[in-house]
Structures are given as structure tokens and as C-alpha cells.
Backbone as numpy.savetxt, mean C-alpha at the origin, in Angstrom:
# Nx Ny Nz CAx CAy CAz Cx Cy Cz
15.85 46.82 -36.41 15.18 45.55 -36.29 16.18 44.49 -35.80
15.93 43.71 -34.78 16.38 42.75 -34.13 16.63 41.27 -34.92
17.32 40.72 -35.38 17.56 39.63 -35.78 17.64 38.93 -34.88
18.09 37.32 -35.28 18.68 36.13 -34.50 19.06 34.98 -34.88
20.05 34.52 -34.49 20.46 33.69 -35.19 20.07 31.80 -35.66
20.19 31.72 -36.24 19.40 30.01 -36.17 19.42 29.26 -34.72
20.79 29.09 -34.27 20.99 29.14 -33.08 20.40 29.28 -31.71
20.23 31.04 -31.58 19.07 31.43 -30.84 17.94 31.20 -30.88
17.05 31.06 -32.38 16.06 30.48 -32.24 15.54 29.30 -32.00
16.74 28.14 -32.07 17.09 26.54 -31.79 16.35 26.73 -30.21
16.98 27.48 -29.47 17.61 27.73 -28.07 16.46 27.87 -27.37
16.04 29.24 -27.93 14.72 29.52 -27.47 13.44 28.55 -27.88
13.29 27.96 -29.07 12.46 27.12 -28.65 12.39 25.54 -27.87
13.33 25.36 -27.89 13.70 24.36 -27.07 13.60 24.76 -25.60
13.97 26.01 -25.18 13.74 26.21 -24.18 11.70 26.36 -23.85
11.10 26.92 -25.12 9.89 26.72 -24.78 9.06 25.62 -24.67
9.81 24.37 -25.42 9.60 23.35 -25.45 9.48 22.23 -23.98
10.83 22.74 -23.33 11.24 22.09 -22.04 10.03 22.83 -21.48
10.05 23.96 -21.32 8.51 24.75 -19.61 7.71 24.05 -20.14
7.09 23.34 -21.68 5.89 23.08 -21.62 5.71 21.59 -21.61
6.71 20.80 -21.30 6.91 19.13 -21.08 6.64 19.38 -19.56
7.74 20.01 -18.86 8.18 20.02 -17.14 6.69 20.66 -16.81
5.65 21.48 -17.66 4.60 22.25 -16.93 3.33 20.61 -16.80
3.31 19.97 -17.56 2.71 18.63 -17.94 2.02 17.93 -16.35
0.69 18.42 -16.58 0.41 17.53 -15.22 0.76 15.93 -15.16
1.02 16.03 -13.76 1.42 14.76 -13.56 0.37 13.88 -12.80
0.39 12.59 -12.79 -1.31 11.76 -13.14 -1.46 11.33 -11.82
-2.67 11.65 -10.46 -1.98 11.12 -9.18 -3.30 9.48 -9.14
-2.06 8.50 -8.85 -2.47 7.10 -9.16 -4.18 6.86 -8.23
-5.10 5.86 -8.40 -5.90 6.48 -7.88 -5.88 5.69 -6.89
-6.78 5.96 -5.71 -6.71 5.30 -4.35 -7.68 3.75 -4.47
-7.00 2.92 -3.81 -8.11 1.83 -3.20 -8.72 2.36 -2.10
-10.13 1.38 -2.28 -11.09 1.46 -1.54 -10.96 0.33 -0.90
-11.67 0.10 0.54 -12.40 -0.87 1.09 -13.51 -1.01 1.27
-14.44 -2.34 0.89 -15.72 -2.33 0.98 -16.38 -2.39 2.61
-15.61 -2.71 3.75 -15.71 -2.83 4.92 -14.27 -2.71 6.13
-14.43 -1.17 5.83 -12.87 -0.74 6.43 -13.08 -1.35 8.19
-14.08 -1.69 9.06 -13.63 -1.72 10.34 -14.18 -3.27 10.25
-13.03 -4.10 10.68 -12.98 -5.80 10.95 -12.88 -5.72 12.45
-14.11 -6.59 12.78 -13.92 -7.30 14.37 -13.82 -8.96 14.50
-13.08 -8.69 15.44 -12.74 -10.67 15.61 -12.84 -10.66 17.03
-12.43 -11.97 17.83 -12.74 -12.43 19.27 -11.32 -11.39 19.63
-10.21 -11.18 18.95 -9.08 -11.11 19.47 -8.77 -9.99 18.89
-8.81 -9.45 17.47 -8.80 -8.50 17.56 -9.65 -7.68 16.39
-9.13 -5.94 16.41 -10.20 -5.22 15.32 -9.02 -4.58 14.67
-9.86 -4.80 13.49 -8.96 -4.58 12.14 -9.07 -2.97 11.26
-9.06 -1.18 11.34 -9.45 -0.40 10.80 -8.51 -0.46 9.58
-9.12 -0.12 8.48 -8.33 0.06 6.96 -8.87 1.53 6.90
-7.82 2.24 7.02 -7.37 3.92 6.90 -7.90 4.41 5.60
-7.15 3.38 4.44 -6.92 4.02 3.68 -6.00 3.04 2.81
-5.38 3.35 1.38 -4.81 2.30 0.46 -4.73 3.01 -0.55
-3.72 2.62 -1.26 -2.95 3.41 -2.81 -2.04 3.03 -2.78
-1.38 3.38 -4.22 0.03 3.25 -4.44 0.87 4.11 -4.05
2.14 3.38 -3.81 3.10 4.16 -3.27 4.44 4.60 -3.88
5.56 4.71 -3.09 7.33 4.49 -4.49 7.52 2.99 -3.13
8.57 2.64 -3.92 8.92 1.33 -3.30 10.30 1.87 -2.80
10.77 1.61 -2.37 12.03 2.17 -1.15 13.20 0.65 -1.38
12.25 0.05 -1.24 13.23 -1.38 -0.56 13.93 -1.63 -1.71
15.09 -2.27 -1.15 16.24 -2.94 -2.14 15.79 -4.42 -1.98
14.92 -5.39 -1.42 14.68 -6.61 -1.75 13.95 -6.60 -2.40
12.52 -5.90 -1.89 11.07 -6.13 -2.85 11.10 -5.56 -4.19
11.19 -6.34 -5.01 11.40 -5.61 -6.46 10.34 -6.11 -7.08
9.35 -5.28 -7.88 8.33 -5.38 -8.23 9.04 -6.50 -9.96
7.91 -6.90 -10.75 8.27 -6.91 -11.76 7.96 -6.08 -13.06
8.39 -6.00 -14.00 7.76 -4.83 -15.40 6.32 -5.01 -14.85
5.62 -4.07 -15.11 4.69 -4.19 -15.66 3.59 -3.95 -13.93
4.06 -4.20 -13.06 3.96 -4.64 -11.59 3.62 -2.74 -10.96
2.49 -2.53 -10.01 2.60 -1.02 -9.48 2.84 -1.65 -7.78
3.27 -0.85 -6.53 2.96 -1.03 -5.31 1.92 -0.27 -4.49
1.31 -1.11 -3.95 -0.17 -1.06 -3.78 0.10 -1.02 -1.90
-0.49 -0.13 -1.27 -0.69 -0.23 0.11 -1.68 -0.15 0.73
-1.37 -0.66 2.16 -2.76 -0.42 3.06 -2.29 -0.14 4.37
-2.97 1.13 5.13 -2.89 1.86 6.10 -3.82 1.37 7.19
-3.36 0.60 8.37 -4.17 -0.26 8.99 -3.64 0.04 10.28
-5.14 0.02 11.12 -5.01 0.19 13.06 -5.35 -1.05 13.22
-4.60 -1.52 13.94 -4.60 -3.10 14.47 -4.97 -2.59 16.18
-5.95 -2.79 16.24 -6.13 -3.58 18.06 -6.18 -4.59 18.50
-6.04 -5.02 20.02 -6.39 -5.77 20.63 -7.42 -5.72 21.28
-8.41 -6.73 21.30 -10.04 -6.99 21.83 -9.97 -7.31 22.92
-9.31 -8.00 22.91 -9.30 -9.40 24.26 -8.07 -8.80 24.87
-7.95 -10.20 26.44 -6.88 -9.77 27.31 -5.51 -10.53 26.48
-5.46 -10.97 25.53 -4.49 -11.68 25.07 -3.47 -10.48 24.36
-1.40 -10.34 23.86 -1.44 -9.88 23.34 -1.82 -10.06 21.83
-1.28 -8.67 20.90 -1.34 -9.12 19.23 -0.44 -9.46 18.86
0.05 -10.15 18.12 1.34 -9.64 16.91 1.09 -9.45 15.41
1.89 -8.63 14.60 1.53 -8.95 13.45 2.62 -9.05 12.63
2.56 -9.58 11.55 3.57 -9.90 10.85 3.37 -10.40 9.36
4.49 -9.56 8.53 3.45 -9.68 7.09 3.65 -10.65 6.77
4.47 -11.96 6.95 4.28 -13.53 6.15 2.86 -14.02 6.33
2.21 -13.89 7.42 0.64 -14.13 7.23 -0.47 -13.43 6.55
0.17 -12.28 5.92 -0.59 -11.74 5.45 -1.20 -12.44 3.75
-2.65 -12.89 3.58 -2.82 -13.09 2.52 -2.85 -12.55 1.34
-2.99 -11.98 0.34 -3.27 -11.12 -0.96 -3.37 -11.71 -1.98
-4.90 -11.99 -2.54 -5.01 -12.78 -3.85 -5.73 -11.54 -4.45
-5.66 -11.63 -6.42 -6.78 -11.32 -7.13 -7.90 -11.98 -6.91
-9.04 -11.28 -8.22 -9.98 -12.35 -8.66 -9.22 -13.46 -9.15
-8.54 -13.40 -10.07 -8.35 -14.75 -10.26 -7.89 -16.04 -9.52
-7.35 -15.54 -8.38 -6.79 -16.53 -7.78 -5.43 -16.30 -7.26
-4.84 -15.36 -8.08 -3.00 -15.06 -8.16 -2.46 -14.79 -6.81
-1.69 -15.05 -6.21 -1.31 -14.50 -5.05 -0.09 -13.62 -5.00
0.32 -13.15 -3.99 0.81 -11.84 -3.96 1.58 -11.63 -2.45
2.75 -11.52 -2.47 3.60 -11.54 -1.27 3.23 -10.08 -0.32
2.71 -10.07 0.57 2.80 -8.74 1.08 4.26 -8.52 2.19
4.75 -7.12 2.09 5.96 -6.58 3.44 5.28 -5.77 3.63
6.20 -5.14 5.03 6.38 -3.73 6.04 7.14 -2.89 5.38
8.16 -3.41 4.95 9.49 -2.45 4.97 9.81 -2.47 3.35
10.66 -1.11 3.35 10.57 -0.63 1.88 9.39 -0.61 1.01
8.12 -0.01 1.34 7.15 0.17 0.69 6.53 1.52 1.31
4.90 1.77 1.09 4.47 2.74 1.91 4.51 2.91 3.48
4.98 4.29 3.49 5.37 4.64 4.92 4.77 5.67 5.63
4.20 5.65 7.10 5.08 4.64 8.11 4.80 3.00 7.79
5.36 1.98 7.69 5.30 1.09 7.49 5.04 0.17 9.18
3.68 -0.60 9.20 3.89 -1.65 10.52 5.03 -2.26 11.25
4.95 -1.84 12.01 6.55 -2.58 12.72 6.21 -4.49 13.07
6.93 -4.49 12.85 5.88 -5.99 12.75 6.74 -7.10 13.99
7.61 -5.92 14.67 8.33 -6.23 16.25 7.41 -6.76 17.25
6.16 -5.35 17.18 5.65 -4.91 18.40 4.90 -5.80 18.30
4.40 -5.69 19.80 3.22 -6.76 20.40 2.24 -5.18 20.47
0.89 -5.80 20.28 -0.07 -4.83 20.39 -1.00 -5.12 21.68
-1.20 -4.60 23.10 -1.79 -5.35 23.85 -2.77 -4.59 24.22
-3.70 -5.37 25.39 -5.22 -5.22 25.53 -5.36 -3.47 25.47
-5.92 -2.96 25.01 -6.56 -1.54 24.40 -5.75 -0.75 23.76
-4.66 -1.31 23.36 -3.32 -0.67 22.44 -3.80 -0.76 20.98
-3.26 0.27 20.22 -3.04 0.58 19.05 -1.87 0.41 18.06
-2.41 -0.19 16.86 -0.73 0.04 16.49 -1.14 0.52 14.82
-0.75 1.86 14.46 -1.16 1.93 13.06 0.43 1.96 12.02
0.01 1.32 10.54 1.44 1.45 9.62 0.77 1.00 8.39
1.33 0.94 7.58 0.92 0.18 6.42 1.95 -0.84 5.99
1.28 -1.78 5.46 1.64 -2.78 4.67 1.42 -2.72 3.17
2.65 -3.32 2.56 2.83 -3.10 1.15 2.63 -4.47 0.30
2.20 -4.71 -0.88 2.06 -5.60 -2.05 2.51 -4.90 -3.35
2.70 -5.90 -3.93 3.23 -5.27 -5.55 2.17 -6.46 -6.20
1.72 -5.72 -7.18 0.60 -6.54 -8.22 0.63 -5.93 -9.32
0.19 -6.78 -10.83 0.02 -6.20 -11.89 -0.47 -5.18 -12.23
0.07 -3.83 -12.49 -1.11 -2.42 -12.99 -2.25 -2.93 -13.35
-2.82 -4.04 -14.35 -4.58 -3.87 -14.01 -5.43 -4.41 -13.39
-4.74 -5.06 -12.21 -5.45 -5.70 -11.10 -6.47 -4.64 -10.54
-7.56 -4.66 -10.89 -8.31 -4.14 -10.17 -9.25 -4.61 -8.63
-9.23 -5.53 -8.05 -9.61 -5.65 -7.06 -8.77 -6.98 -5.87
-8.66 -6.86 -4.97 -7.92 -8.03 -3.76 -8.26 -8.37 -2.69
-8.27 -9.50 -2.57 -8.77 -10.03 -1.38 -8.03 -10.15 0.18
-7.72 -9.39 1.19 -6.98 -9.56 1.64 -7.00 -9.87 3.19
-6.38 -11.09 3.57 -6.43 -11.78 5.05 -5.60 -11.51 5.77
-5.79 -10.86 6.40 -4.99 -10.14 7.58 -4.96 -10.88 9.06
-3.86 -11.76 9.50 -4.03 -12.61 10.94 -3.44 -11.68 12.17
-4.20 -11.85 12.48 -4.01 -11.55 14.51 -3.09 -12.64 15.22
-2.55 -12.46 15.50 -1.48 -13.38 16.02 -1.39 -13.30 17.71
-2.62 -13.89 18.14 -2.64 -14.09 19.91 -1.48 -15.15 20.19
-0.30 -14.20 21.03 0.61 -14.51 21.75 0.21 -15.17 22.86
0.82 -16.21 23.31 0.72 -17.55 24.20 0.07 -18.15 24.03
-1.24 -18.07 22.87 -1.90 -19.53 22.64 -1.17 -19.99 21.61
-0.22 -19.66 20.56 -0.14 -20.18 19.65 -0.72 -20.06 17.77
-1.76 -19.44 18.45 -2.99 -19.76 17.17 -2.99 -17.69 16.53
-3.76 -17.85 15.33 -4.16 -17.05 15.42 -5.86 -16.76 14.63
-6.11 -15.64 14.55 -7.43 -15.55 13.84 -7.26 -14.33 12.93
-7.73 -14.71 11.55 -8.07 -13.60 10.38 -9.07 -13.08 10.12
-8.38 -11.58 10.07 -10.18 -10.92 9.19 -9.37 -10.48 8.10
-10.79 -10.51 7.37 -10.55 -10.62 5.93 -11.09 -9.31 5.25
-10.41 -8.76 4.05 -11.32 -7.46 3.27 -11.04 -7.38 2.01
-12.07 -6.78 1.27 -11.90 -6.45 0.06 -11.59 -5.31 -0.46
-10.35 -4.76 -1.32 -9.73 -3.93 -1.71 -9.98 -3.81 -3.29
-10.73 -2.24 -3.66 -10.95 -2.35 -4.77 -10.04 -1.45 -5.43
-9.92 -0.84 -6.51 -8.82 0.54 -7.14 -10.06 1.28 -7.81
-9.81 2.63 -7.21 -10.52 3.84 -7.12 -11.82 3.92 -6.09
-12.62 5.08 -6.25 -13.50 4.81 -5.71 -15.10 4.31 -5.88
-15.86 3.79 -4.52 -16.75 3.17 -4.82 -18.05 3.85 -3.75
């Protein structure tokens, strides 16, 4: 008959202990929705792909405790003969309540919008843009500007982003 020592049996269950922590499903965050993924304007059209959380990459954007990063996967066209630009300082992001919310390109979900390019008449440009918001924010409002190069001006379409599905 096989003995063992306190030791070994320390060992071994600890080792059965670890396969059954590391076997532990892991929870996949759930996706936002949009209530009206394709935006048209005079200048341009707005498709929302898609949206969820992501890992955050960047060494500036630092979420705070308590804070998840939230993305959106977006085809930007141009309508008109004008070009686009885009660029996330115009980008809006409020809750219901009101709270607002810094959106970037970079160091968040990727491929991330290049927010260089000019998008021109029947061009495409797809990436996502990133926000960080409180884990129970459940829904956002978000204004997205078209930025027609040589007038100056630009024009927003707007959408609603909910968490999970609808």
C-alpha cells in the first residue's frame, strides 16, 4: 500500500486546486448596441459596425477605478464632393444623465481611426474610437462630426449606444 506524505498531499491538492481556478470561465463583457447603426448627413454617412469593450493600450488615457473602455467600430464616408476629416476632440459622449466623456483613437480598441486622413468623395475610412465610462453606464449618446475641409464648418450625426443587446 502506497502512502504519502503530508507534503505530497499539500502538493497535490493545491495542484488540483490551481486546474480548477485557471479552468474558471472567463466572463466575455457584453457588446453595445446601436439603435440606428447607418447615419446620413448632406456631407457625410455614418455606419456603426459594432461596439464593446476593449483592453486600453494607451499610456495617456487612463481610465479611473471603477471606469470600463467602451468602443465603437465606425465607416465614415463622404456624400458630397467636399473632403472628410475626422477627429476625436469633436467627438461627443454623454450618459443619461448628462456626464460627459472624452472620446480617442489611439490606445484603445483596435484598428483604431486614423484621425490624419482626409476621407474623400466615395472613400471609406473604417477604425474605432474609444471612451472610458463608469461600469454601470448603461446607455450613450454619441455625436460624431464630419469635418468638411475648405468650408470650415462641420456637420454631426448623432446615435444611441446601448450595453448588450436589443
Amino acid at each position: 500500500m502506497a502512502t504519502c506524505s503530508a507534503f505530497e498531499a499539500a502538493l497535490g491538492c493545491g495542484i488540483v486546486f490551481a486546474a480548477l481556478v485557471g479552468c474558471k470561465k472567463k466572463e466575455t463583457p457584453e457588446p453595445w448596441t446601436v439603435s440606428q447603426p447607418n447615419l446620413v448627413g448632406r456631407a457625410c454617412k455614418l455606419t456603426v459596425a459594432g461596439g464593446g469593450q476593449c483592453q486600453l493600450t494607451s499610456r495617456t488615457e487612463k481610465p479611473t477605478p471603477g471606469d470600463v473602455t467602451v468602443g465603437f467600430d465606425v465607416i465614415v464616408e463622404s456624400t458630397g464632393d467636399q473632403q472628410i476629416g475626422v477627429h476625436p476632440l469633436g467627438v461627443k459622449v454623454t450618459d443619461r444623465q448628462g456626464a460627459s466623456y472624452k472620446a480617442f483613437f489611439d490606445g484603445g480598441c483596435q484598428p483604431a481611426l486614423d484621425y490624419q486622413r482626409l476621407v474623400g468623395k466615395n472613400e471609406k475610412h473604417r477604425g474605432w474610437f474609444t471612451v472610458n465610462v463608469p461600469e454601470a453606464t448603461e446607455e450613450l449618446t454619441v455625436v460624431f462630426p464630419c469635418i468638411v475641409v475648405g468650408r470650415g464648418d462641420s456637420e454631426e450625426v448623432t446615435f444611441q449606444a446601448h450595453r448588450g443587446t436589443r
